[in-house]
C-alpha positions as CSV (number, residue, x, y, z in Angstrom):
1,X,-16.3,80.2,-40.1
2,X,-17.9,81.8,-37.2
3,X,-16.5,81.2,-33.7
4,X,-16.2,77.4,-31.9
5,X,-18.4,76.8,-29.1
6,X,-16.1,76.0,-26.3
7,X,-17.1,73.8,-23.8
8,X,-15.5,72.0,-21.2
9,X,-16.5,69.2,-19.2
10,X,-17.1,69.6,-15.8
11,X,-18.7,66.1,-14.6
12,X,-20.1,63.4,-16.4
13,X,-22.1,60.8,-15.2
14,X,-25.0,58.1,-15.6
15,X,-28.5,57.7,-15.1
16,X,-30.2,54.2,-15.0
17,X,-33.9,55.5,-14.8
18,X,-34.3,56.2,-18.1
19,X,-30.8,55.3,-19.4
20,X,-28.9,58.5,-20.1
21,X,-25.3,60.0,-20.1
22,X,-25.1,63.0,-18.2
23,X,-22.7,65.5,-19.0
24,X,-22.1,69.0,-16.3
25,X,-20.4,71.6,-18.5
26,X,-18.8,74.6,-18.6
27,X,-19.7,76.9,-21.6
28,X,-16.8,79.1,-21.9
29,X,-18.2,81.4,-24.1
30,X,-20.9,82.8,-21.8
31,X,-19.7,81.3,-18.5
32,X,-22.3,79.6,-18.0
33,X,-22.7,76.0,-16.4
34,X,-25.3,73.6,-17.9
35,X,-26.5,70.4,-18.1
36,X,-26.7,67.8,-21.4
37,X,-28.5,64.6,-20.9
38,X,-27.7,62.2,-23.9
39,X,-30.8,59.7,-23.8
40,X,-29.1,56.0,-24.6
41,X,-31.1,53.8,-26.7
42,X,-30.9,50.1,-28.1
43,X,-28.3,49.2,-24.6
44,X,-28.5,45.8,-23.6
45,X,-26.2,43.5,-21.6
46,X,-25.1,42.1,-24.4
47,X,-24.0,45.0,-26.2
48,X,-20.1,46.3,-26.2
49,X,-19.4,48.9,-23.6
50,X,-16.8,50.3,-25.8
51,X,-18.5,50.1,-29.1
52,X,-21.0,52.0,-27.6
53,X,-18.9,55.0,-26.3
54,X,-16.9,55.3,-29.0
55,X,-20.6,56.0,-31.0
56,X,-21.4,58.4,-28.8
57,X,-18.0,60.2,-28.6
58,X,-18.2,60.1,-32.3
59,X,-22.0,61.2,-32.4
60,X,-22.1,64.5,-34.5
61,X,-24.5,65.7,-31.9
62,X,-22.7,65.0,-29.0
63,X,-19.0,65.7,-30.3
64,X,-18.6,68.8,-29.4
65,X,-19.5,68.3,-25.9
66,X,-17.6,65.4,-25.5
67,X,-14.4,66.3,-26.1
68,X,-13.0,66.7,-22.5
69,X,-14.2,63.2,-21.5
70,X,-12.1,60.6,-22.2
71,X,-13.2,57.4,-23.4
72,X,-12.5,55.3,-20.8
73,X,-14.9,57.1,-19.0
74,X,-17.7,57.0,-20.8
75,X,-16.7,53.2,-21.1
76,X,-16.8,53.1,-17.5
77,X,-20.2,54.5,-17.6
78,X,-21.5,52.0,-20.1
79,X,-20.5,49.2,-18.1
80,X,-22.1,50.3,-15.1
81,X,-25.5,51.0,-17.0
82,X,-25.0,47.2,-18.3
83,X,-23.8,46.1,-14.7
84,X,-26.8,47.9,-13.6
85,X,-29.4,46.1,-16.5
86,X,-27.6,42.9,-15.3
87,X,-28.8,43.0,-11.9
88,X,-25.4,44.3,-10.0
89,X,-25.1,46.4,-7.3
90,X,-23.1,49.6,-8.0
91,X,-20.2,48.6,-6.3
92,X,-19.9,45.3,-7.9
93,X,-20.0,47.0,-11.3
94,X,-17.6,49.3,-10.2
95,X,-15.3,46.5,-9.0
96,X,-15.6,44.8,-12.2
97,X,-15.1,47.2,-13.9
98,X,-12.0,47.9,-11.5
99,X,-10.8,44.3,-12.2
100,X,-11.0,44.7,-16.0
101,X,-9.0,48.0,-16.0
102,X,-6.0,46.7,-14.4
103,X,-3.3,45.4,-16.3
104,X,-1.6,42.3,-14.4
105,X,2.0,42.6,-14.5
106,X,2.3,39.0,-14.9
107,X,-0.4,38.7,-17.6
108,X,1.8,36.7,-20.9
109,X,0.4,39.6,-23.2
110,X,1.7,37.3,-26.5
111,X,-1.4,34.8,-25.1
112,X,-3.9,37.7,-25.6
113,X,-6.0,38.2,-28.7
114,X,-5.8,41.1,-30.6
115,X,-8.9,43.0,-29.0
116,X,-7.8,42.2,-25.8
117,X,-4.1,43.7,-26.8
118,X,-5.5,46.7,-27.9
119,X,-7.6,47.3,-24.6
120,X,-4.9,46.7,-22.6
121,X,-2.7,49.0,-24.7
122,X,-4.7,51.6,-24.4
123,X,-5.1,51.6,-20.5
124,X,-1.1,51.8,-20.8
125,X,-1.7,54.7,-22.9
126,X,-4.0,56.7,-20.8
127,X,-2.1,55.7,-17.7
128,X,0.9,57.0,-19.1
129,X,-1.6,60.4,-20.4
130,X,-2.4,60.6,-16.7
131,X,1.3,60.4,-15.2
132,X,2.4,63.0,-18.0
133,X,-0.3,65.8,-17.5
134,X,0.8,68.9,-16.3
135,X,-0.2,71.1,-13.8
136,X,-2.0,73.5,-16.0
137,X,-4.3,71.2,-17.6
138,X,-7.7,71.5,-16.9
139,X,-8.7,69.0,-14.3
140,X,-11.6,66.9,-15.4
141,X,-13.6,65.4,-12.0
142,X,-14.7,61.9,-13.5
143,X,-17.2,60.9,-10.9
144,X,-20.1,58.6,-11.4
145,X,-23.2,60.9,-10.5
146,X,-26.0,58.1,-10.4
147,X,-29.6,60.0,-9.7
148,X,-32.5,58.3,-9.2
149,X,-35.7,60.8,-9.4
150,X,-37.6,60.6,-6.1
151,X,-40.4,61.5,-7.7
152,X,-42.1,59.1,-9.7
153,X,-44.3,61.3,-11.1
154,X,-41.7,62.8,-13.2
155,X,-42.4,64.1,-16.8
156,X,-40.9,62.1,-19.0
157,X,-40.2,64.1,-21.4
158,X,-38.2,65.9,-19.4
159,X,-35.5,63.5,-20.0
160,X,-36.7,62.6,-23.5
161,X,-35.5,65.8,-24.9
162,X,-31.8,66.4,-25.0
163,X,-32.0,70.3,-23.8
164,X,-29.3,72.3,-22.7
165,X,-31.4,73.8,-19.5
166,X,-29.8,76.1,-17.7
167,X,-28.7,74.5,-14.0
């Protein structure tokens, strides 16, 4: 069945201008770093942060790629592109976001609707994912890279196409 394309994600971050995951990876198979940019289209403030990563984890396109980034990150990234539509500052998406991720311990988790129970579940989850890992597991950097070109002049089908340019 031919051989998998190994990748592994180095980096993965967000661009507001125009709206687009960016993903730094590591292609195993020829060593080589590179650089995915996954255009985001139809994101508004109102849409679901994690509806919309779980789509693009899921994307047949994307897949592949996005199997060393968890989906709380690219939740995180979401929120900050809707934080960002909305108006916020960086930092107060990030603190809301922050704020949202943190389970209270005092929180009476039989008052919480089922969505709400399953979020906060799966923080507990990857929490405990994050306590468990063992040395030897590759060690994803989950930073938010935000770029802004400098140059307004920029093509824009430069980011239009989804190319894996060499970096």
């Amino acid at each position: 069945a031919g051989t998998r394309m190994t990748f592994s994600a180095q980096k993965c971050g967000v661009c507001f201008q125009p709206p687009s995951i960016i993903l730094i990876y590591k292609d195993t198979s020829q060593d080589k770093t590179r650089q995915r940019i996954m255009p985001i289209r139809n994101f508004s403030t109102f849409s679901d942060c994690s509806r919309a990563a779980e789509e693009l984890k899921n994307n047949p396109r994307h897949k592949a790629y996005l199997e060393g980034v968890s989906l709380r990150q690219l939740q995180k990234l979401y929120s900050l592109l809707r934080g960002h539509l909305k108006g916020q500052s960086l930092a107060e998406s990030l603190k809301k976001f922050q704020q949202e991720e943190t389970i209270d311990p005092e929180e009476d988790m039989n008052k919480l609707d089922d969505k709400e129970l399953a979020k906060r579940k799966s923080i507990m989850d990857e929490l405990f994912e994050k306590n468990r890992k063992k040395k030897d597991d590759p060690d994803f950097v989950y930073n938010i890279e935000v770029e802004f070109p400098q140059d307004e002049q920029l093509e824009p089908c430069v980011w239009d196409m989804e190319s894996d340019e060499e970096i």
